[in-house]
N, C-alpha and C positions, 0 to 999 in steps of 0.2 A: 614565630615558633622556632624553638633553638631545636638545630641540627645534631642528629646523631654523630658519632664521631666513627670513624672508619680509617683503615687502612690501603694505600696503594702504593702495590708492589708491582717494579718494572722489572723486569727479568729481561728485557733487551730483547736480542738476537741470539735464541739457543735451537740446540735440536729439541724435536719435539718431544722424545722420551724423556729426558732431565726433567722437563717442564713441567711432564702428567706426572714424574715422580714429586715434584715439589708439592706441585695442585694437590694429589692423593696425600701425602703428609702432612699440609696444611686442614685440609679437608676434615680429617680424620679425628683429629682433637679440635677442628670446630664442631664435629655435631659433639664430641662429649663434651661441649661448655668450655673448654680448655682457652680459645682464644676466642679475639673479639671478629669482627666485619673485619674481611678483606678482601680486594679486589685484587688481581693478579693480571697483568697485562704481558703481552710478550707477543713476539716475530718469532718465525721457524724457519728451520730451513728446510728445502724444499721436501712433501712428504703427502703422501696421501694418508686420509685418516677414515675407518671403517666404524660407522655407528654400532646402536646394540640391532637396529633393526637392517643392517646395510648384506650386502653380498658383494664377493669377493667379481664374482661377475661383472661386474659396473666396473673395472676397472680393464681398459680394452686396449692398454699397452701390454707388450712383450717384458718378459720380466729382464731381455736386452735390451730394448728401450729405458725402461727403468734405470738400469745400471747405469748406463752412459748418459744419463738424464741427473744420477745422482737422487732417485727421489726413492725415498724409503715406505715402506708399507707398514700403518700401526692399527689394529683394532683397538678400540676405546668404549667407553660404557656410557658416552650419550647417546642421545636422540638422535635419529637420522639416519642415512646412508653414505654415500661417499662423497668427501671434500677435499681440496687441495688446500694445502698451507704451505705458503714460502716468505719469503725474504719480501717484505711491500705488503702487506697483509697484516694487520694487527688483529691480535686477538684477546677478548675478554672474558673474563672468567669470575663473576662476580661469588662471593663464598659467601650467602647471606640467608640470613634467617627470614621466612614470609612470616612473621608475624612480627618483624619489626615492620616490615613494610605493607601489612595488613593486604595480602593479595594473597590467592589461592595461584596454586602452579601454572597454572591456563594465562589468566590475568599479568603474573611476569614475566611470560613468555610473549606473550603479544605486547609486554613495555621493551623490551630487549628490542622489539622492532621500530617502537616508536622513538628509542632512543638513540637508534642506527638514522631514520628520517630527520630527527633532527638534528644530529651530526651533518648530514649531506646539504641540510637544508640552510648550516650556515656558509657555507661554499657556495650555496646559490646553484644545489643540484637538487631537481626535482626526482622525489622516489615517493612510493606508498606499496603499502602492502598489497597480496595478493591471493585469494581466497584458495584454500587449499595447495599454497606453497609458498613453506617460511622464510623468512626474509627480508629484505629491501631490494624493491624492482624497480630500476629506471626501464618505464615501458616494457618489453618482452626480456630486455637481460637483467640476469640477478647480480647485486650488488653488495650485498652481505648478508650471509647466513645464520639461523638461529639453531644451536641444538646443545640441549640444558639436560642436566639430570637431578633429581631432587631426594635425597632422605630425611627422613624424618624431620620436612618441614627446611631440609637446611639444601640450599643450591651449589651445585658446580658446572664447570663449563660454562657456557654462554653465548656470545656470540662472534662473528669475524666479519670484520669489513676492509672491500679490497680498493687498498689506496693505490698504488703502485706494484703490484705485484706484475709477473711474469704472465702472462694469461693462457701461454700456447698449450701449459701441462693441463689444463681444463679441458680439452679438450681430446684426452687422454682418457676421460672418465665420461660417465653418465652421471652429472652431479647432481647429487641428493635424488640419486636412481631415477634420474629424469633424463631419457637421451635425447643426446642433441639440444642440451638447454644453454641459449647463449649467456657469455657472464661479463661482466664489465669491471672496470676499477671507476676513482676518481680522476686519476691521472690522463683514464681515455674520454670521460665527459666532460673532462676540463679543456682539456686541450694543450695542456700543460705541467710544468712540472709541480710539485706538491710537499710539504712539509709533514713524513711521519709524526716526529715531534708535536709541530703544531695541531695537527690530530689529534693526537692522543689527550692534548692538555683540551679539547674542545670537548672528546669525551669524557673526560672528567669533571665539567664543570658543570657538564650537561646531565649528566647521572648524579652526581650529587645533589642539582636541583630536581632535578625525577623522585630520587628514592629520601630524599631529606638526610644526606648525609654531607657531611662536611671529612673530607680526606686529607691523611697525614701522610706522605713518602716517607715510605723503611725500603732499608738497603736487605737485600737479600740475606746476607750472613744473620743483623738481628731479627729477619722473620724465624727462620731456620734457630736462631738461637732461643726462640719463645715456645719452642716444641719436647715435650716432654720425651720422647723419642726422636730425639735428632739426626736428622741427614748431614755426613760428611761432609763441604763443599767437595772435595778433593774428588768425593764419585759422582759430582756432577758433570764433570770436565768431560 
C-alpha cells in the first residue's frame, strides 16, 4: 500500500513561545484545508508549560528559583497539566487529520504512546504504558509524556520524550499534577551518552510506518512561506 506523503519540520532548538507561534500558524490554515500533513519537531529551552486542565499550583519553585534557573512559565491549550521542556527533550507535534489515519482522538492518543515504546524499544529500553497516566513508563518513572489537542478532526501538539534532558527542574513541579512522580530520560537508562539526532530520525521512521506516511524535510522559511498569513522570520528570533 503507497504511503501518504507528509511533511517534517525541524525547528531545532528554539524557545518555546516562537515554536507554539509557528504550531498555532501552521495549525490554523491546516484545519481550513490550506496545507498538507505536517509534523513539527523541536527542543526548548528550558520552560515549564501549563495544560488547559493544569494549575499554576503544581509548580513549587519560587518565582526566584525560576529566574536564576532561567526557566520561563507558558500556558498552552493542550491536554494535561504541568511539564518541563528543555534542551535533551524533543518534542512532537504531529498536525494531522484522523480521518486520514482512520482513528478517533482516544485511539491517537494511545498511538502517540505506542510510538514513544517503540522508539525506546529500539535502544533496547523496556517502557509500557500505564493505566490512568499518559505516557511511557520505565517501571514507576515516566519517560515521555502525551498531551494533544484536536479540532475539527485535525490534531496539534503531541507528545515529548526525554532523551537527555536536565532532570533536576522536574522536580521543581508536580508533573502532569502528580506529586512526587519520579521521571527518567534515555540517557539515564542507558547509561550513557545518546544521539538527539539519531532519535529523531528513529521517530520518524517509526511514525511513518505507524501512521502510513512517507516524510519530506522543509526548511522552516518554505513552511512559513506556504501560509496564506505569514510569520516574519525576523519576529521569531
Amino acid at each position: 500500500m503507497e504511503k501518504r506523503k507528509g511533511l517534517w519540520l525541524d525547528l531545532g532548538l528554539m524557545p518555546y513561545g516562537p515554536a507554539f507561534d509557528i504550531q498555532t500558524a501552521l495549525y490554523t490554515e491546516r484545519i481550513a484545508g490550506d496545507l498538507p500533513t505536517i509534523v513539527i519537531v523541536q527542543e526548548n529551552d528550558p520552560v515549564f508549560t501549563i495544560g488547559r486542565t493544569g494549575s499554576r499550583s503544581n509548580i513549587l519553585a519560587t518565582e526566584k528559583e525560576l529566574r536564576e534557573l532561567g526557566i520561563e512559565i507558558i500556558e498552552v491549550n493542550r491536554g494535561g497539566d504541568v511539564t518541563f521542556h528543555a534542551p535533551g527533550q524533543i518534542i512532537v507535534s504531529p498536525l494531522f487529520f484522523l480521518g486520514d489515519i482512520d482513528q478517533n482522538a482516544n485511539q491517537y492518543f494511545h498511538r502517540l504512546e505506542d510510538v514513544q515504546i517503540s522508539v525506546l524499544d529500539r535502544y533496547g529500553i523496556k517502557s509500557e504504558k500505564k493505566e490512568g497516566y499518559p505516557g511511557a513508563w520505565c517501571g514507576e518513572e515516566k519517560i515521555g509524556g502525551v498531551g494533544i489537542a484536536v479540532r475539527h478532526g485535525y490534531t496539534c501538539h503531541g507528545f515529548s520524550l526525554n532523551v537527555k534532558p536536565d532532570l533536576y527542574p522536574f522536580g521543581l513541579i508536580n508533573p502532569c499534577g502528580v506529586e512526587g512522580m519520579p521521571v527518567t530520560s534515555m540517557k539515564k537508562m542507558l547509561g550513557s551518552e545518546i544521539s538527539g539526532e539519531q532519535v529523531r530520525e528513529t521517530i520518524r521512521d517509526i511514525m511513518g510506518n505507524m501512521f502510513g506516511f512517507e516524510f519530506r524535510t522543509i526548511a522552516l522559511a518554505d513552511a512559513l512561506g506556504m501560509l496564506k498569513d505569514p510569520i516574519p522570520l525576523a519576529s521569531l528570533s
